[in-house]
C-alpha positions as MATLAB code, in Angstrom:
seq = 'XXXXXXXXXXXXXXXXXXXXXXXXXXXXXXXXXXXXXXXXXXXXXXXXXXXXXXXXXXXXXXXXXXXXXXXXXXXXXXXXXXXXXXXXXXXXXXXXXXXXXXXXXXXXXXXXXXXXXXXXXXXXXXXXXXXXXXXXXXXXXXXXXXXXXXXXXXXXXXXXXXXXXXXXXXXXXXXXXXXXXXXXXXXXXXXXXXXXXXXXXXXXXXXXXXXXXXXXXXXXXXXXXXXXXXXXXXXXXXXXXXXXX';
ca = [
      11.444  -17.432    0.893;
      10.325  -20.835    2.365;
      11.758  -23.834    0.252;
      10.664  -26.632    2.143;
       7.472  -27.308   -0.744;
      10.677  -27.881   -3.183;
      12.312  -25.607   -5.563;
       9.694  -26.635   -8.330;
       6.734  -25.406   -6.555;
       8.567  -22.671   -5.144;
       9.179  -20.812   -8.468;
       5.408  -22.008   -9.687;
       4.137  -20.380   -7.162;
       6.088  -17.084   -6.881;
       5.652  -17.239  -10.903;
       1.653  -17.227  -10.326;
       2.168  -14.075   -8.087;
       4.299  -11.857   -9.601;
       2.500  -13.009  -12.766;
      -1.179  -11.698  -11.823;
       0.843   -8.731   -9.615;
       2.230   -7.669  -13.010;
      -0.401   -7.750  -14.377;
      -2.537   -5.731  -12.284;
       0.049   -3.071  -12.350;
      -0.325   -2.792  -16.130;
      -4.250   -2.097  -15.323;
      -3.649    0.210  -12.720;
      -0.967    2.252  -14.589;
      -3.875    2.395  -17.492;
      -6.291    3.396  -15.281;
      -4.435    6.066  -13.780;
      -3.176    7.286  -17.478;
      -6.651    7.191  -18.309;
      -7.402    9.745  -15.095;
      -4.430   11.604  -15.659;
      -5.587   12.057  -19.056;
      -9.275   12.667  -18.017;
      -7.855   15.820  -15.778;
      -5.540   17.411  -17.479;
      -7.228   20.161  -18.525;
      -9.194   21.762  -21.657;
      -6.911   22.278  -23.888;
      -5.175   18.649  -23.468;
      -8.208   17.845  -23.680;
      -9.260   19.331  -26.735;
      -6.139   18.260  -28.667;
      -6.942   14.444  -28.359;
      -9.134   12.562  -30.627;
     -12.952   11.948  -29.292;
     -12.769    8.567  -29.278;
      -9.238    8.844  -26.960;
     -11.466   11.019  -24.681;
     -14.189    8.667  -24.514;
     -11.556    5.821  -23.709;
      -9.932    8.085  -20.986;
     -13.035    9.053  -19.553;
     -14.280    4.926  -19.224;
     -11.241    4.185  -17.835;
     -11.904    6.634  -15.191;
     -15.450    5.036  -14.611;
     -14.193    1.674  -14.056;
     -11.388    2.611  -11.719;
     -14.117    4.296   -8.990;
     -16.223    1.684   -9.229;
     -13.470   -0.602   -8.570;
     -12.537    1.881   -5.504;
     -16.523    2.232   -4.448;
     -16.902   -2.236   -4.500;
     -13.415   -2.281   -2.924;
     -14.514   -4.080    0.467;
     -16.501   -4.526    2.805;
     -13.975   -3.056    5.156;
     -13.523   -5.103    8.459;
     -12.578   -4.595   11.927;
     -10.261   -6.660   14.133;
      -8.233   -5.499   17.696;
      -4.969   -5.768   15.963;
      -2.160   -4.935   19.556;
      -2.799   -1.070   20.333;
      -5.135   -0.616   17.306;
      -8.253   -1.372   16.089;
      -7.376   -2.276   12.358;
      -9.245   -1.462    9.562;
      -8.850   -3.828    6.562;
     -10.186   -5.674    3.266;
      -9.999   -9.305    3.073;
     -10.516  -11.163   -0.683;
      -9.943  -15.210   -1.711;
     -10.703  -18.061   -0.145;
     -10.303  -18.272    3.802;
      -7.810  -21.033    3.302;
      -5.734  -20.076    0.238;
      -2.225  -18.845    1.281;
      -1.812  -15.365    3.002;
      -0.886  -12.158    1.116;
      -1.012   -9.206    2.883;
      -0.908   -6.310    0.413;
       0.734   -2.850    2.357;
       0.382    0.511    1.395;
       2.549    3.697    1.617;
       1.996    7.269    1.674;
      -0.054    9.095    0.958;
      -1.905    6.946    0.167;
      -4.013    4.088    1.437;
      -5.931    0.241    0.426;
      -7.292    1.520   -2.740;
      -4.342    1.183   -4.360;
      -4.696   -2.716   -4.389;
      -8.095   -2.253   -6.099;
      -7.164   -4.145   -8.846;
      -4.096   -6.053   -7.901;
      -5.851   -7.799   -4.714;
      -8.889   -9.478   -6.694;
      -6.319  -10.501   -9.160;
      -4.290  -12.604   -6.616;
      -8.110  -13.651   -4.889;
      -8.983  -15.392   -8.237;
      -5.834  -17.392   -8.035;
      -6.531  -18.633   -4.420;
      -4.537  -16.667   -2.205;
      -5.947  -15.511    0.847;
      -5.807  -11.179    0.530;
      -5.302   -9.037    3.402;
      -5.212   -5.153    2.593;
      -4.667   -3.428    6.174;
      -5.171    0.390    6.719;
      -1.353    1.599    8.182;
      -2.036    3.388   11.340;
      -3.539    6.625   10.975;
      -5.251    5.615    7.975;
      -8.497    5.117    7.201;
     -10.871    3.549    9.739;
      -7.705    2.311   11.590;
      -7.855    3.714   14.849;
      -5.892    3.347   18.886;
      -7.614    1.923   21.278;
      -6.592    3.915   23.708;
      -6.092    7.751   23.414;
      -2.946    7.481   26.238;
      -1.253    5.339   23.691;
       2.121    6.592   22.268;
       1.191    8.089   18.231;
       4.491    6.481   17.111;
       5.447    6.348   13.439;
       8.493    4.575   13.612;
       9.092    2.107   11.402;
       9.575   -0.877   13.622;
       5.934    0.291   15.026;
       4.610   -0.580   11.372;
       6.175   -3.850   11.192;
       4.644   -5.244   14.890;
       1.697   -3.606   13.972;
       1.104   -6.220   10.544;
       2.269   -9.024   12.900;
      -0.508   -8.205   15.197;
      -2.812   -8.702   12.582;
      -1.116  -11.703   11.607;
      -1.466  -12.896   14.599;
      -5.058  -11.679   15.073;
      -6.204  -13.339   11.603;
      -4.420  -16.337   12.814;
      -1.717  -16.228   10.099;
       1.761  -17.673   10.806;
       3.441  -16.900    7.738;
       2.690  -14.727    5.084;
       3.990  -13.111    1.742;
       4.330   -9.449    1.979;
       4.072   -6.984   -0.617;
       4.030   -3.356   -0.465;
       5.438   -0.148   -2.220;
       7.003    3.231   -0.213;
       6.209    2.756    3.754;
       4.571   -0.679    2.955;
       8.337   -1.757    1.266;
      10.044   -0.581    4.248;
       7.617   -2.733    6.615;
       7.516   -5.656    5.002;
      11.697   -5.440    4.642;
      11.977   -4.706    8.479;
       9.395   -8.114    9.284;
      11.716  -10.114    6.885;
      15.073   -9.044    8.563;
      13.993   -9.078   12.080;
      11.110  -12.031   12.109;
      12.443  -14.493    9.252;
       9.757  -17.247   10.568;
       7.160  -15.119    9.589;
       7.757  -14.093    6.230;
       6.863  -16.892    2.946;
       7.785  -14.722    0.356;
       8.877  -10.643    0.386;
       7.830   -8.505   -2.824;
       9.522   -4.920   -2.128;
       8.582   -2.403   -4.894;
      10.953    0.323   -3.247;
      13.914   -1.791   -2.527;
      15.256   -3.480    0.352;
      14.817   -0.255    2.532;
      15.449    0.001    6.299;
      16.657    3.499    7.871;
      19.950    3.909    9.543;
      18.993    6.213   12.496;
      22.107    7.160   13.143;
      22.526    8.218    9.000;
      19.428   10.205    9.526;
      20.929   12.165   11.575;
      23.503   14.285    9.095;
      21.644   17.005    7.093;
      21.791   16.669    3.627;
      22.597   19.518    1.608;
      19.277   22.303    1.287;
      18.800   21.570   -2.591;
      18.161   17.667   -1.450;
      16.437   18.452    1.527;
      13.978   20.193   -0.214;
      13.277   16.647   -1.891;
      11.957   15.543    1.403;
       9.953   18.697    2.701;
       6.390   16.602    2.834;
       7.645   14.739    5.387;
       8.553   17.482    8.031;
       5.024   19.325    6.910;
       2.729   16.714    8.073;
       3.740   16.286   11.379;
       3.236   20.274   11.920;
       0.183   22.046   12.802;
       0.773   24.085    9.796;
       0.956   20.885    7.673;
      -2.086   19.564    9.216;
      -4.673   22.671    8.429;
      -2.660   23.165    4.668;
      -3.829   18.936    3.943;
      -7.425   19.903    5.334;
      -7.928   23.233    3.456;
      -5.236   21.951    0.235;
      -6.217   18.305    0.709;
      -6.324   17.537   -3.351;
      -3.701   19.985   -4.493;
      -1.238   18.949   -2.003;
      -2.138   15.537   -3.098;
      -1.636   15.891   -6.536;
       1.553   18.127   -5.498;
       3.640   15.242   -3.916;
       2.414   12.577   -6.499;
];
């Protein structure tokens, strides 16, 4: 966390972050109640009060239009990819760049990224690679997944957006690549929120099987990356979906 603004504006200013951050959070956790709710069946369905339905059921409204006016996504040569991504607030206001994890993708920021726009921060919601319309520009390129491949590939669009330093948010993969920017590229980094932790892999670690009950825990992982994984997400897409959430 930089300190050289003073410790005053410091903590006003990571106060005004996590403030509207929190708050979206509440929205999107009532949202995606709502939805839950909406889902969940007839005879959940049934049980509840009308006007409980009626409240899920607008709450599921407002959360895809917030998904369908989530944009325009842009395009910028970002390294070895061409980088999909959604840019809100003012084109000066101090950098945020908002990271996702999987599976999912920018819509999660729907409501947390015009949040932080209206208080003048400068919102950059990248697609990871692989994701949405992010793409390699070149089809000999290495598909690497590592997570040190995540990190260089935000600092190329740092660098690409013209963005020295910038605070970093992000949940799941987008924790873990945010972490790995602030450990290895200090400079770079104003401020680091990690909703998973402070989470870098040992290698090495990663290495020793865990025992079958807790490998289980991790089975999605192994799936995706199999040509058995890849036509079960294209037939199951949704279930699978709603599986690993």
């Amino acid at each position: 966390m930089d300190t050289s603004d003073g410790p005053a504006s410091v903590n006003h200013d990571r106060r005004r972050f996590l403030g509207a951050t929190g708050a979206a959070l509440l929205a999107v956790g009532a949202g995606l109640t709502g939805c839950t709710q909406a889902d969940a069946g007839g005879s959940a369905a049934a049980a509840r009060p009308a006007a409980a339905r009626r409240s899920g059921t607008s709450r599921s409204a407002a959360a895809m239009a917030a998904i369908k006016s989530f944009g325009p996504v842009k395009q910028i040569t970002t390294g070895v990819l061409n980088t999909g991504y959604v840019e809100l607030g003012p084109a000066h206001g101090r950098p945020v760049i908002l990271m996702h994890g999987f599976p999912y993708d920018i819509h999660s920021y729907v409501e947390v990224a015009p949040l932080l726009a209206t208080e003048g921060y400068r919102v950059i919601v990248p697609y990871a690679r692989g994701y949405g319309s992010t793409t390699f520009l070149s089809s000999a390129t290495p598909r690497n997944v590592d997570q040190a491949a995540f990190a260089v590939d935000v600092l190329a669009i740092m660098d690409a957006l013209g963005i020295q330093r910038a605070t970093l948010a992000g949940y799941d993969w987008g924790s873990r690549t945010g972490d790995i920017i602030a450990a290895v590229w200090p400079d770079r980094v104003k401020g680091l929120v990690s909703v998973a932790g402070y989470l870098i892999t040992d290698l090495a670690a990663q290495k020793v099987p865990l025992p079958p009950k807790a490998e289980n825990s991790w089975w999605y992982q192994y799936y995706f990356v199999t040509v058995r994984g890849v036509l079960g997400l294209s037939k199951y897409r949704y279930d699978l979906g709603l599986f690993v959430w």
